[in-house]
C-alpha positions as a LaTeX table, in Angstrom:
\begin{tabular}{lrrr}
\hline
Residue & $x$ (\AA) & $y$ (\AA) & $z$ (\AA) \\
\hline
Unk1 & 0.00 & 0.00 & 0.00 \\
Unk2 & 2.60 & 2.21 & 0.78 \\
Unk3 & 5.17 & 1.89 & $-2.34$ \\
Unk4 & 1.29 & 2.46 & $-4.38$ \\
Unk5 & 0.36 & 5.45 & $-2.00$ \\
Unk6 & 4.30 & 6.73 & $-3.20$ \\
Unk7 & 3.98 & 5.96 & $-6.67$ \\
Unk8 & 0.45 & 7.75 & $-7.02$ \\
Unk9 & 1.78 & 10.85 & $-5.59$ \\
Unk10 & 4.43 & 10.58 & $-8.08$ \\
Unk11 & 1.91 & 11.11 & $-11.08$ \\
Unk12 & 0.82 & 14.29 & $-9.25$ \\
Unk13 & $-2.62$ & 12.78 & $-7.33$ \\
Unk14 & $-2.71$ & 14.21 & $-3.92$ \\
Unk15 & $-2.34$ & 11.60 & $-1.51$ \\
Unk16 & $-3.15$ & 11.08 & 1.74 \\
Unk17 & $-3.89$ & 7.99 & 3.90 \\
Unk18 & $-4.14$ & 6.59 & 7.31 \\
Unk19 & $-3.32$ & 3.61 & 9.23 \\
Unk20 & $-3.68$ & 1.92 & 13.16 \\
Unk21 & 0.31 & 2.71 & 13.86 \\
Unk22 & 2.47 & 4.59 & 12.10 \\
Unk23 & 5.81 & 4.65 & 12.29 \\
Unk24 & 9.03 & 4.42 & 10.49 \\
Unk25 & 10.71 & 3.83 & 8.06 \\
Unk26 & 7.65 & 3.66 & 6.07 \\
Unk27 & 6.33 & 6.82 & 8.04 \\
Unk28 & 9.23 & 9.05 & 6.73 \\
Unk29 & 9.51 & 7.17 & 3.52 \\
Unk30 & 6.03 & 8.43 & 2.86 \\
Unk31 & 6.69 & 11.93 & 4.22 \\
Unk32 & 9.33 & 12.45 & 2.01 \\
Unk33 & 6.81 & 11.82 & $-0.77$ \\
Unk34 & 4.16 & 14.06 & 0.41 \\
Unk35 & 1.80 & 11.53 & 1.18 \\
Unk36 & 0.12 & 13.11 & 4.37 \\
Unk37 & $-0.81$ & 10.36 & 6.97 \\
Unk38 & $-3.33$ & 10.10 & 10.15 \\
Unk39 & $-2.71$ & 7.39 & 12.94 \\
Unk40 & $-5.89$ & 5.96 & 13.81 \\
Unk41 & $-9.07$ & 5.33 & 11.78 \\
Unk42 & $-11.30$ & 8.29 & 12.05 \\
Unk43 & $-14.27$ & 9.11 & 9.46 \\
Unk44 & $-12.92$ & 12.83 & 9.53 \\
Unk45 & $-9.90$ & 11.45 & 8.43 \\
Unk46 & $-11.46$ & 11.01 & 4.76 \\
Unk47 & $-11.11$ & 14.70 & 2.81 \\
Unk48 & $-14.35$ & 16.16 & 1.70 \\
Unk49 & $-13.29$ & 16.63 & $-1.89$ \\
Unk50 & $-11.87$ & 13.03 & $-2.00$ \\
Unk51 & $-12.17$ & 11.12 & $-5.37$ \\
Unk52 & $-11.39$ & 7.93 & $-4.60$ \\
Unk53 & $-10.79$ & 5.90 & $-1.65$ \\
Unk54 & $-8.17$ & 2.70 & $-1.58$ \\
Unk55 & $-9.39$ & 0.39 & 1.07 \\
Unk56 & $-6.82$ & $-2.25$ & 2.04 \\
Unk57 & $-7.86$ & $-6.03$ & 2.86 \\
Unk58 & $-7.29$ & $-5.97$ & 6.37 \\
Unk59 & $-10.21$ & $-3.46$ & 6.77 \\
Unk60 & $-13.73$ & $-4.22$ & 8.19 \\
Unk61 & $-17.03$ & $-3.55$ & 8.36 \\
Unk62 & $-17.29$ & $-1.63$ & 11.44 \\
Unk63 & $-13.93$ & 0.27 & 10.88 \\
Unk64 & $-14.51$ & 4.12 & 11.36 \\
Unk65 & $-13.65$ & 5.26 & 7.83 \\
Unk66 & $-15.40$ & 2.17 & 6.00 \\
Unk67 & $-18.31$ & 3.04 & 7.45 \\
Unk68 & $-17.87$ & 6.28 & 6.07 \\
Unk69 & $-16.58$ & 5.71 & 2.84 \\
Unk70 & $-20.21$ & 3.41 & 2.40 \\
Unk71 & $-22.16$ & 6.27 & 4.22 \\
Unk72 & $-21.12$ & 8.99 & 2.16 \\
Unk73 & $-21.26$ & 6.53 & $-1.20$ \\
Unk74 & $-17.86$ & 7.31 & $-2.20$ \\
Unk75 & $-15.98$ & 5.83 & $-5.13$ \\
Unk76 & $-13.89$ & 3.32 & $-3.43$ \\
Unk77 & $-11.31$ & 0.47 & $-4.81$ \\
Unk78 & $-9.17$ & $-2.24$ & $-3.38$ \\
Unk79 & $-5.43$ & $-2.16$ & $-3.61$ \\
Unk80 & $-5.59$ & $-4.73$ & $-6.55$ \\
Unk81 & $-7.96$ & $-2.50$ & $-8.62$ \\
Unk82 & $-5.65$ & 0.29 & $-8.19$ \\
Unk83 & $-2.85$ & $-1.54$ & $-9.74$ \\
Unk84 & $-4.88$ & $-2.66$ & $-12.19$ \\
Unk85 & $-6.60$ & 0.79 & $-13.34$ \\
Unk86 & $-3.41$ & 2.83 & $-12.82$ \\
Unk87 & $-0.63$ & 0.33 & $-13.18$ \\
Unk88 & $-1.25$ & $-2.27$ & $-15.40$ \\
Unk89 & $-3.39$ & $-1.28$ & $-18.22$ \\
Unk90 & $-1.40$ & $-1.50$ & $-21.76$ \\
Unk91 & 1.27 & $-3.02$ & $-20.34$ \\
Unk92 & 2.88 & $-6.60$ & $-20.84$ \\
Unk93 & 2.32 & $-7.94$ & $-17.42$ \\
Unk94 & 3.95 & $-11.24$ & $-15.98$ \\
Unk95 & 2.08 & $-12.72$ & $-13.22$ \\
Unk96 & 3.80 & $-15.50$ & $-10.92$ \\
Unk97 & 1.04 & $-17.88$ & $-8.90$ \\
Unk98 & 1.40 & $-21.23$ & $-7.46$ \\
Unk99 & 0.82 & $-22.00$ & $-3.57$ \\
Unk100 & 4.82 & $-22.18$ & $-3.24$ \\
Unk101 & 8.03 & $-20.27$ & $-4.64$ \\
Unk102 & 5.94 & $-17.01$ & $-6.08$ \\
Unk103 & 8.33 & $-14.35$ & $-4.51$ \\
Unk104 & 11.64 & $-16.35$ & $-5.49$ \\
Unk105 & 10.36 & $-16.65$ & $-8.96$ \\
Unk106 & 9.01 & $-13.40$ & $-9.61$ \\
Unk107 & 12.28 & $-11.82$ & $-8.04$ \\
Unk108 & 14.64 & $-13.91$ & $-10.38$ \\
Unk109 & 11.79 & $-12.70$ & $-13.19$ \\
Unk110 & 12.63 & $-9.61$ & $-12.40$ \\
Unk111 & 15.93 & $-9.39$ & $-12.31$ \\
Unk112 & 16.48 & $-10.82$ & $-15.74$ \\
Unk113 & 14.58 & $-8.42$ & $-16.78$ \\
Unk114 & 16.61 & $-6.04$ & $-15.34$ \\
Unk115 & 20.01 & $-7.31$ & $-16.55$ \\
Unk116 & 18.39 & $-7.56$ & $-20.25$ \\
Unk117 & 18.22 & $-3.86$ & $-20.00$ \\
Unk118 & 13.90 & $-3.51$ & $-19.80$ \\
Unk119 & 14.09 & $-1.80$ & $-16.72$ \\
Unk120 & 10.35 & $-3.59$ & $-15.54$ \\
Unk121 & 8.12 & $-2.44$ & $-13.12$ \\
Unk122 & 7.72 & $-4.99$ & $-10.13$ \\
Unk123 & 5.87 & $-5.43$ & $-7.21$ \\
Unk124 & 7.15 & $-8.55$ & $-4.80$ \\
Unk125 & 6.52 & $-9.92$ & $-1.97$ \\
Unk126 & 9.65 & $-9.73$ & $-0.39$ \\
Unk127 & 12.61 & $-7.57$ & $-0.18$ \\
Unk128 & 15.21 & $-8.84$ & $-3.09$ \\
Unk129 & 18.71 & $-8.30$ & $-2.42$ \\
Unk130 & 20.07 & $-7.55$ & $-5.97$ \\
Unk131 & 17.10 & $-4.74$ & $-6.23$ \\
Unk132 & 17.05 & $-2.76$ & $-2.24$ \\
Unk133 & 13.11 & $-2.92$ & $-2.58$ \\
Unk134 & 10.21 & $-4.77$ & $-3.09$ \\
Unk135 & 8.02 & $-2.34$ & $-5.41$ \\
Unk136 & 8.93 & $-0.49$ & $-8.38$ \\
Unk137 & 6.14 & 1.30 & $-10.62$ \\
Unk138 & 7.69 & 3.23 & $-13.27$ \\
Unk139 & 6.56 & 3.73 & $-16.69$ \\
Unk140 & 8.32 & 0.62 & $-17.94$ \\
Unk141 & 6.27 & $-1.46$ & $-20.97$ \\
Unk142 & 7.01 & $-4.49$ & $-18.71$ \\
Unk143 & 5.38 & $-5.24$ & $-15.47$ \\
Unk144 & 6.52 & $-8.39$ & $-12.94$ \\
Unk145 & 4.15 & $-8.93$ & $-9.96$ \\
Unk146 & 3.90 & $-11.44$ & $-7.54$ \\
Unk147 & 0.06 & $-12.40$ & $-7.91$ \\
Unk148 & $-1.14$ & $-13.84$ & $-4.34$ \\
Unk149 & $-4.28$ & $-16.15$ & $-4.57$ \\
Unk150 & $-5.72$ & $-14.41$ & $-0.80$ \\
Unk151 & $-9.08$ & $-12.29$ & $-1.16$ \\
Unk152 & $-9.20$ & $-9.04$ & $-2.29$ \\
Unk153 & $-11.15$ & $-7.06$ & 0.10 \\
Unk154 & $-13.87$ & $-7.29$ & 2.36 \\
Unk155 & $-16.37$ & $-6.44$ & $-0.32$ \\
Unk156 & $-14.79$ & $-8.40$ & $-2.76$ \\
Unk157 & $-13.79$ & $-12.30$ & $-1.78$ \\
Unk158 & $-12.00$ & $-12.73$ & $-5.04$ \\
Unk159 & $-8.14$ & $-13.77$ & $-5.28$ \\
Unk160 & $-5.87$ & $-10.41$ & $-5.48$ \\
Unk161 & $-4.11$ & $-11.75$ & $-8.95$ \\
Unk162 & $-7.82$ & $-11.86$ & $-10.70$ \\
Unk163 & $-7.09$ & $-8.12$ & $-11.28$ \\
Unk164 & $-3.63$ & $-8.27$ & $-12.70$ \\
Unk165 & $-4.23$ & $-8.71$ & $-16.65$ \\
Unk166 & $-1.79$ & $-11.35$ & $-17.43$ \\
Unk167 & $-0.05$ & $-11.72$ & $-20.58$ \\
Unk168 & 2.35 & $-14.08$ & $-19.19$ \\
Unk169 & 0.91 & $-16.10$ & $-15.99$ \\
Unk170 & 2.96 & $-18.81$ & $-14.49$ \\
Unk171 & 1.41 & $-21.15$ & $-12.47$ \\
Unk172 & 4.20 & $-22.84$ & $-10.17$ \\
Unk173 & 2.32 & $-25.66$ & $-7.63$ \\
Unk174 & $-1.47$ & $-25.77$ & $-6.38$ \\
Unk175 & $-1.70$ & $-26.62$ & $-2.73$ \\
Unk176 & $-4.17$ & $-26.20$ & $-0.10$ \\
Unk177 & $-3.14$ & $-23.08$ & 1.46 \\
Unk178 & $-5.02$ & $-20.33$ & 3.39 \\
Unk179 & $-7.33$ & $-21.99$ & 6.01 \\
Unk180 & $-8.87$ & $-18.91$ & 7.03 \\
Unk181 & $-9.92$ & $-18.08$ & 3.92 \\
Unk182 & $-10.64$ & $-21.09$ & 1.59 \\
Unk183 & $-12.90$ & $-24.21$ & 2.84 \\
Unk184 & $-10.56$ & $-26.92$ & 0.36 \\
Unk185 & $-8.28$ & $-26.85$ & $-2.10$ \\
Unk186 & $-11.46$ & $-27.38$ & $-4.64$ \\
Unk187 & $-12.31$ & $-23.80$ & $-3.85$ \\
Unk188 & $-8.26$ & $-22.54$ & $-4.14$ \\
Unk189 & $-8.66$ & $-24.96$ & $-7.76$ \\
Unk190 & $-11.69$ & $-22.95$ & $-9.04$ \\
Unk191 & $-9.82$ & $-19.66$ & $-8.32$ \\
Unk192 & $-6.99$ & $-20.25$ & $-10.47$ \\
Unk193 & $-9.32$ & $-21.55$ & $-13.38$ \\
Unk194 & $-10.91$ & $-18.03$ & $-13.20$ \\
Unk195 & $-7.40$ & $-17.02$ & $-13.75$ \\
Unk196 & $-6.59$ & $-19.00$ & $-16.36$ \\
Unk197 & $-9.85$ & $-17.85$ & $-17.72$ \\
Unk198 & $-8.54$ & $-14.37$ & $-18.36$ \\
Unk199 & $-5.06$ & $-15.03$ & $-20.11$ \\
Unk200 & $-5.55$ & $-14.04$ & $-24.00$ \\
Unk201 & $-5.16$ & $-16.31$ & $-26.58$ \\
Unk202 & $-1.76$ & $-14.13$ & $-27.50$ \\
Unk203 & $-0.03$ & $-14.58$ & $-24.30$ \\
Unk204 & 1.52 & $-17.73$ & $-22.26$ \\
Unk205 & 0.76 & $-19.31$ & $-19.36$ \\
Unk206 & 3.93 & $-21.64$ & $-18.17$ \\
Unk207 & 2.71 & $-24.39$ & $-16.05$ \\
Unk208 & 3.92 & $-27.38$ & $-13.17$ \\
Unk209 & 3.58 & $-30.01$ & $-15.29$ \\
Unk210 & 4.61 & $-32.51$ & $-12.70$ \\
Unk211 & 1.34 & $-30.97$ & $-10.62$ \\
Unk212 & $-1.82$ & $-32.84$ & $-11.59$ \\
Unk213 & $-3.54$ & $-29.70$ & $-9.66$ \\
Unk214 & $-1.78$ & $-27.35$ & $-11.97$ \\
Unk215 & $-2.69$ & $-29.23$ & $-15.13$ \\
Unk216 & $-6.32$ & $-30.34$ & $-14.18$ \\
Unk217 & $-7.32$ & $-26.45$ & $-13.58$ \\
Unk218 & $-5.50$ & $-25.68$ & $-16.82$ \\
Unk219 & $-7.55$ & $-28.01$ & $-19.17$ \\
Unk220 & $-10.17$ & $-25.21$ & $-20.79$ \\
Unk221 & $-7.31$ & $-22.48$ & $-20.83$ \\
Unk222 & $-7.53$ & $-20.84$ & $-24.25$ \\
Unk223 & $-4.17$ & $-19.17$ & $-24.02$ \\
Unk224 & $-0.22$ & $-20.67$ & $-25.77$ \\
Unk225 & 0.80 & $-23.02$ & $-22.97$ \\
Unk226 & 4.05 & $-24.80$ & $-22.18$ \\
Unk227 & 4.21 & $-27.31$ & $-19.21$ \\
Unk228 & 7.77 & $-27.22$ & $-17.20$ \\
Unk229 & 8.90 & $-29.81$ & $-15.16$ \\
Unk230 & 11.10 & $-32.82$ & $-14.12$ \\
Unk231 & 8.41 & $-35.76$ & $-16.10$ \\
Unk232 & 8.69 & $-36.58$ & $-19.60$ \\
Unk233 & 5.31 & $-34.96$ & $-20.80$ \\
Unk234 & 6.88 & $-31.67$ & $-20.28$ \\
Unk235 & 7.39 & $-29.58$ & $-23.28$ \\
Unk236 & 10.39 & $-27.80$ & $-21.04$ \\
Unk237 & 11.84 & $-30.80$ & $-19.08$ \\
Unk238 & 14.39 & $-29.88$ & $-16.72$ \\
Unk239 & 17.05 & $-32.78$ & $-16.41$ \\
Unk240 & 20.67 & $-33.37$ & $-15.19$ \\
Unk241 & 20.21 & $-32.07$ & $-12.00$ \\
Unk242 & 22.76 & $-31.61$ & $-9.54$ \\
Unk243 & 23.52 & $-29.51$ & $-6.64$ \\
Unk244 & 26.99 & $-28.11$ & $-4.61$ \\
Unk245 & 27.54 & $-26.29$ & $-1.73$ \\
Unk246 & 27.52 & $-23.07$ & $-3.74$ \\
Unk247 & 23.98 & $-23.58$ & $-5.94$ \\
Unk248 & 23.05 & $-25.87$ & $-8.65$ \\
Unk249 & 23.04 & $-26.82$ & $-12.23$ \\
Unk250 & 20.24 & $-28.30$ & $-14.29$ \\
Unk251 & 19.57 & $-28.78$ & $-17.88$ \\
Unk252 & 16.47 & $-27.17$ & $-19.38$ \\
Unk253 & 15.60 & $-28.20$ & $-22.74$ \\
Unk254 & 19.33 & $-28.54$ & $-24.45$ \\
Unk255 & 20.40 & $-25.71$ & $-22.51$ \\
Unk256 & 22.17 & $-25.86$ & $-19.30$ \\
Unk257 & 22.00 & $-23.38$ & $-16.27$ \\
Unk258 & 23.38 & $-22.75$ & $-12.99$ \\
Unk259 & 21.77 & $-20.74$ & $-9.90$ \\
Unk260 & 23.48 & $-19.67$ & $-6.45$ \\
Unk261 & 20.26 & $-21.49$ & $-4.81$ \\
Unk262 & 20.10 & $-25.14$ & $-4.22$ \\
Unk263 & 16.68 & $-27.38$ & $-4.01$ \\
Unk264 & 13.89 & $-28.86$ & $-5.95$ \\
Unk265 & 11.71 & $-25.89$ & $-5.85$ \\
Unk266 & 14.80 & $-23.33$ & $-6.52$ \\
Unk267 & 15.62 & $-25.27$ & $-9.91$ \\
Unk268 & 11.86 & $-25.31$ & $-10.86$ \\
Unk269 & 11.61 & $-21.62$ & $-10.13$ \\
Unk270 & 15.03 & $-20.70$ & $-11.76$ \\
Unk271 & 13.10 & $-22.75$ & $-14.89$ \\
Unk272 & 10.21 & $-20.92$ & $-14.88$ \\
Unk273 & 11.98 & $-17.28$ & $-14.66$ \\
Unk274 & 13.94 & $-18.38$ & $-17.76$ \\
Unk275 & 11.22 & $-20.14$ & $-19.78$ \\
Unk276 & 9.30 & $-16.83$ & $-18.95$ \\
Unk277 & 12.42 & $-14.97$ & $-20.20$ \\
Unk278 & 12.78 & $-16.56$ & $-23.23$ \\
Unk279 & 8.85 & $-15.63$ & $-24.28$ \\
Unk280 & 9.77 & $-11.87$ & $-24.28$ \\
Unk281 & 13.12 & $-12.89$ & $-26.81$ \\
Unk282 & 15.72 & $-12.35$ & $-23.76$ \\
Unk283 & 19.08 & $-14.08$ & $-24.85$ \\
Unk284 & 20.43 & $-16.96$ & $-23.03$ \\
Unk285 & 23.60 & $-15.06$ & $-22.07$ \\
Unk286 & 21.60 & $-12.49$ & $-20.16$ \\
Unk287 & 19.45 & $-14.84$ & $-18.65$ \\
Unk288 & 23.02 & $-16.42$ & $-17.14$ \\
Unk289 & 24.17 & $-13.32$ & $-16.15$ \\
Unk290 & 21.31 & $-12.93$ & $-14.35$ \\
Unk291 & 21.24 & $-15.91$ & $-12.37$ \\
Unk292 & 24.94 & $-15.65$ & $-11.43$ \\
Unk293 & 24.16 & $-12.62$ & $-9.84$ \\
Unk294 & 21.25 & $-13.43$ & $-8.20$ \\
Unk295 & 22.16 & $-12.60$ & $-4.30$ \\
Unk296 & 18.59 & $-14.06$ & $-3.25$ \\
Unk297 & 15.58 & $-12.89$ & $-1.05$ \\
Unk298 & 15.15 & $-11.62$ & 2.87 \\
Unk299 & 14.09 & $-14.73$ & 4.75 \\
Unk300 & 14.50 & $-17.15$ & 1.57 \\
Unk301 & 17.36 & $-19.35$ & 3.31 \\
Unk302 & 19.10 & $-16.42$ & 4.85 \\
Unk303 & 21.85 & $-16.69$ & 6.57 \\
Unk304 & 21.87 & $-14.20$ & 9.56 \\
Unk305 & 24.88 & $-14.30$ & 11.35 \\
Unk306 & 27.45 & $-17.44$ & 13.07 \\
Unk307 & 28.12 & $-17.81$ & 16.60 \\
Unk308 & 30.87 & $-20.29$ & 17.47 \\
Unk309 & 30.49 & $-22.16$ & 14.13 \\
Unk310 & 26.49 & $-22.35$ & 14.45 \\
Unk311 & 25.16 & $-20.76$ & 11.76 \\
Unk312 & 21.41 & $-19.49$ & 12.07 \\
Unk313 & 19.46 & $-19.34$ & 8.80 \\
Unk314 & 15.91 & $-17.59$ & 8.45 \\
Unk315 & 13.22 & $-18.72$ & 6.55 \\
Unk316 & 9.68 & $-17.47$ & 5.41 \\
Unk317 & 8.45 & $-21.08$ & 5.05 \\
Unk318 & 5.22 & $-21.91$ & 6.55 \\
Unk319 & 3.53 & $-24.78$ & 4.87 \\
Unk320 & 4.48 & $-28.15$ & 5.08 \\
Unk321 & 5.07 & $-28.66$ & 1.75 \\
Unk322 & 8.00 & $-25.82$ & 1.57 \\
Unk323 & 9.15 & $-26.71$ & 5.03 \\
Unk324 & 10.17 & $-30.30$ & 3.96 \\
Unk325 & 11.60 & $-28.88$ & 0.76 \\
Unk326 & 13.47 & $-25.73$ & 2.64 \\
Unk327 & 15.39 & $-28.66$ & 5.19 \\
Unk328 & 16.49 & $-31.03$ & 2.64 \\
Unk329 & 17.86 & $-28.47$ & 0.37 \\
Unk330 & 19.72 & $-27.32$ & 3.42 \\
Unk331 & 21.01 & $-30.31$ & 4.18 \\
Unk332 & 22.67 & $-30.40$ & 0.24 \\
Unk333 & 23.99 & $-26.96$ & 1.02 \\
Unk334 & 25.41 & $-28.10$ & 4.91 \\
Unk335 & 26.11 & $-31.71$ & 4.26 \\
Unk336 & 28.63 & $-32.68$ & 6.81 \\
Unk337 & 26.44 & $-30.37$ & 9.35 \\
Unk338 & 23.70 & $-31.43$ & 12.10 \\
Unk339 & 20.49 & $-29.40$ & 10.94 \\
Unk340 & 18.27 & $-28.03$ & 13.61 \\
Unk341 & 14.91 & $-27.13$ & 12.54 \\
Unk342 & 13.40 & $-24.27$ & 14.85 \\
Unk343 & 9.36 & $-23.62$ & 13.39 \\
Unk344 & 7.03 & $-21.05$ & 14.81 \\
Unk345 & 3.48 & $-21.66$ & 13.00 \\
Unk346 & 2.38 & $-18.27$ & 12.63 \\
Unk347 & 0.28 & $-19.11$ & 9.30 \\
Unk348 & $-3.43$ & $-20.15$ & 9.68 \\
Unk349 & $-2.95$ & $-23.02$ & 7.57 \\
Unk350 & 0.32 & $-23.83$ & 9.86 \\
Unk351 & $-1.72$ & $-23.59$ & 13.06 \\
Unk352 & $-4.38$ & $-26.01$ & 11.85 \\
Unk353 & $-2.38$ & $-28.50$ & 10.43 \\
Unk354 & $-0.73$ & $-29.15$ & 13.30 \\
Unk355 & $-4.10$ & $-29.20$ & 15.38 \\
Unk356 & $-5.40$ & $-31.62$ & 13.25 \\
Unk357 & $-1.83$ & $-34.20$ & 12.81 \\
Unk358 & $-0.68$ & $-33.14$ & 16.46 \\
Unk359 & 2.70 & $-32.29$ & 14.66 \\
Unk360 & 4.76 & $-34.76$ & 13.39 \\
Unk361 & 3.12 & $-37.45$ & 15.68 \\
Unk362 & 0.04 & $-38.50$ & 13.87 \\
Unk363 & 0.60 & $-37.57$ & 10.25 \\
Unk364 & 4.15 & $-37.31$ & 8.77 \\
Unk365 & 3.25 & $-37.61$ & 5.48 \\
Unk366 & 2.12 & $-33.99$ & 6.64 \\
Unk367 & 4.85 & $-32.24$ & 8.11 \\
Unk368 & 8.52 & $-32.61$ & 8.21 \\
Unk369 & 10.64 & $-33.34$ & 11.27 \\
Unk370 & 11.11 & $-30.42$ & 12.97 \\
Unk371 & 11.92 & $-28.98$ & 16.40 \\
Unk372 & 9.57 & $-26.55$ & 17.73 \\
Unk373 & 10.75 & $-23.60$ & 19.91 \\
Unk374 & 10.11 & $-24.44$ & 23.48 \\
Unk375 & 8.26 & $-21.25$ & 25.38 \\
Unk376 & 4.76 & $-20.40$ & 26.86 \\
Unk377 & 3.23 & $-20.60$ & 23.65 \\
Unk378 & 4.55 & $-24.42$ & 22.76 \\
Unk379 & 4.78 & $-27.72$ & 25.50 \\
Unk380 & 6.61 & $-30.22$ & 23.70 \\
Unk381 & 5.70 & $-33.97$ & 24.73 \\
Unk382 & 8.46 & $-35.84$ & 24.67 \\
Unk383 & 12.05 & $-35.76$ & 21.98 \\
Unk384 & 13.78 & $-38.22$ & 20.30 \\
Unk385 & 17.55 & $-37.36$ & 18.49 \\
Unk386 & 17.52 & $-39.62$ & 14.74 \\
Unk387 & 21.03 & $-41.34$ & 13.77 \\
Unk388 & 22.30 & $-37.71$ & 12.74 \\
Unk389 & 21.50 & $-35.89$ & 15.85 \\
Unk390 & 18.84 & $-34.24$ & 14.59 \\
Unk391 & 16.23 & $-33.37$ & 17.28 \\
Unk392 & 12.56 & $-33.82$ & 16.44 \\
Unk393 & 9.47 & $-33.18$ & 17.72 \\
Unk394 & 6.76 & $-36.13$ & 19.04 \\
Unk395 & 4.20 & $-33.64$ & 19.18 \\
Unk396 & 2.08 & $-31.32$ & 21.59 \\
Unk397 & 0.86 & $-31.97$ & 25.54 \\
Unk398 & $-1.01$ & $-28.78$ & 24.75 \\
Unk399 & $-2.03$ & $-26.09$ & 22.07 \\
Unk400 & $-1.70$ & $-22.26$ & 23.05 \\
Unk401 & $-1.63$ & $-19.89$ & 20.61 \\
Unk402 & $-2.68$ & $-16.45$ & 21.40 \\
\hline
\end{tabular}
């Protein structure tokens, strides 16, 4: 909201905007724009002469200014409709979905972009190294952006990426995700078929073709397509893998590539950046220059810091799925070290897969091993150390989250 609220400004709207806390760096980032802001909700916060109101999805019915905003009958938008009004309109936009790997993807999207000299607009979920910031929204005829599957607003219950106008969508993995939000994965399915719904028959959609989720919602698309993936129905099969300490290599196609990020799910996503790549005529050396350079993501596998030869790496991860894939591509890039895996489940989906396995205990298939952090919030049963010395969890006495 804020890199929008700064970006709107820019184009000479007057902009001002108001939040529960405010406080920096965004505060002075947005002062330094102009962008006036209130702490607290308040209707008198909304100018008289206001001509359109951006109402963010973590607002309510019952919140001070959205009751004004309907009161008054104001023209009001969602953040997604903003982009997609102000942003995204005549451009060639490349959308990255898929329950797993979207900010890694679009960030290695985007910087191959930027090393082929197109100079895209972006808007990420995460803060890339190689590019300081998460949001850029120039002018650019080229658009990367990061297109979440979570609802829109209150008023409007659709996925965010519905209102990003693909010309390019990749679709990366369909998982059940998002238990606060969607009853099954049938109902996460049946939002990316309205997505695929809107690609035009002139742009691509670059698919999981070792996901039969991916490929069963895909079936009525009307748009070019091109499966990627590890099986041999892929039309861009990605083969000779093989990692190091310092990244991995793969084949894709007859042409070979090598990333300074190790794992399944890094090599697919590398693939997909490239196939992308290739759609809008980038050349192979600049799509290697690229990835050389690639210096990653905040809290994709970071390393933080060493303390008496214990390194402590942070990771986003959250679902089960990218927590099992996040520890064994750490153990190719630590072989000869003991792994200890420290998980806080923060997500909803986190939370109520555990409720419903009881960790690791009941359902392994589930979740991978993994060593929960013992305070008030957790009360760990019992422990048990595996041939390697890695610690795992049994699963919970008791569930407290607050």
């Amino acid at each position: 909201m804020g890199s929008v609220a700064a970006a709107l400004r820019e184009r000479a709207f007057k902009v001002t905007g108001s939040d529960e806390n405010v406080y920096p760096p965004m505060s002075l980032f947005l002062e330094k724009k102009g962008v006036a802001l209130k702490e607290g909700y308040r209707a008198e916060n909304i100018p008289a002469d206001a001509d359109v109101v951006v109402i963010g999805n973590a607002m309510k019915r019952g919140n001070p200014e959205v009751e004004a905003v309907l009161s008054r009958k104001l023209l009001y938008l969602s953040l997604p409709e903003v982009l997609k009004n102000y942003f995204l309109r005549g451009r060639h936009n490349l959308v990255v979905t898929g329950t797993h790997g979207k900010t890694t993807t679009t960030a290695l999207l985007t910087w191959i972009m930027e090393k082929a000299g197109r100079k895209p607009g972006y808007l990420i979920g995460g803060l890339p190294t190689n590019l300081g910031q998460g949001a850029r929204l120039n002018d650019s005829e080229y658009f990367v952006i990061e297109g979440d599957e979570y609802d829109t607003a209150f008023f409007d219950k659709r996925s965010k990426f519905i209102h990003y106008l693909p010309e390019l969508l990749i679709v990366n993995n369909i998982e059940f995700d998002h238990a606060d939000i969607f009853k099954d994965l049938e109902e996460i399915k049946l939002s990316f078929e309205r997505l695929l719904n809107i690609v035009p028959q002139n742009g691509m959609v670059l698919l999981n073709g070792d996901d039969a989720n991916c490929v069963e919602v895909a079936k009525d698309c009307l748009a070019q397509m091109i499966e990627v993936g590890f099986s041999k129905n892929c039309a861009q099969r990605i083969r000779d893998l093989a990692y190091s300490s310092e990244g991995s290599s793969f084949k894709l196609g007859e042409e070979t590539f090598e990333i300074p990020l190790i794992g399944e799910f890094n090599v697919r996503n590398a693939a997909m950046a490239a196939t992308a790549a290739r759609f809008y005529n980038v050349p192979k050396a600049k799509i290697d220059s690229a990835f050389k350079s690639f210096s990653g993501i905040a809290r994709r596998q970071e390393v933080r810091g060493e303390e008496r030869g214990v390194k402590v790496i942070d990771d986003f991860g959250h679902h089960p799925t990218a927590i099992a894939h996040t520890l064994h591509a750490l153990r190719h890039r630590f072989p000869d070290h003991r792994l200890w895996a420290v998980f806080e489940p923060r997500s909803n989906t986190g939370r109520g897969a555990i409720r419903s396995s009881g960790c690791c205990g009941r359902d392994s298939r589930r979740w991978p091993p993994c060593l929960l952090r013992e305070e008030r919030r957790f009360h760990c049963r019992s422990n048990r150390t595996n041939a390697k010395n890695e610690r795992h969890c049994d699963g919970f006495q008791q569930w407290r989250i607050r």
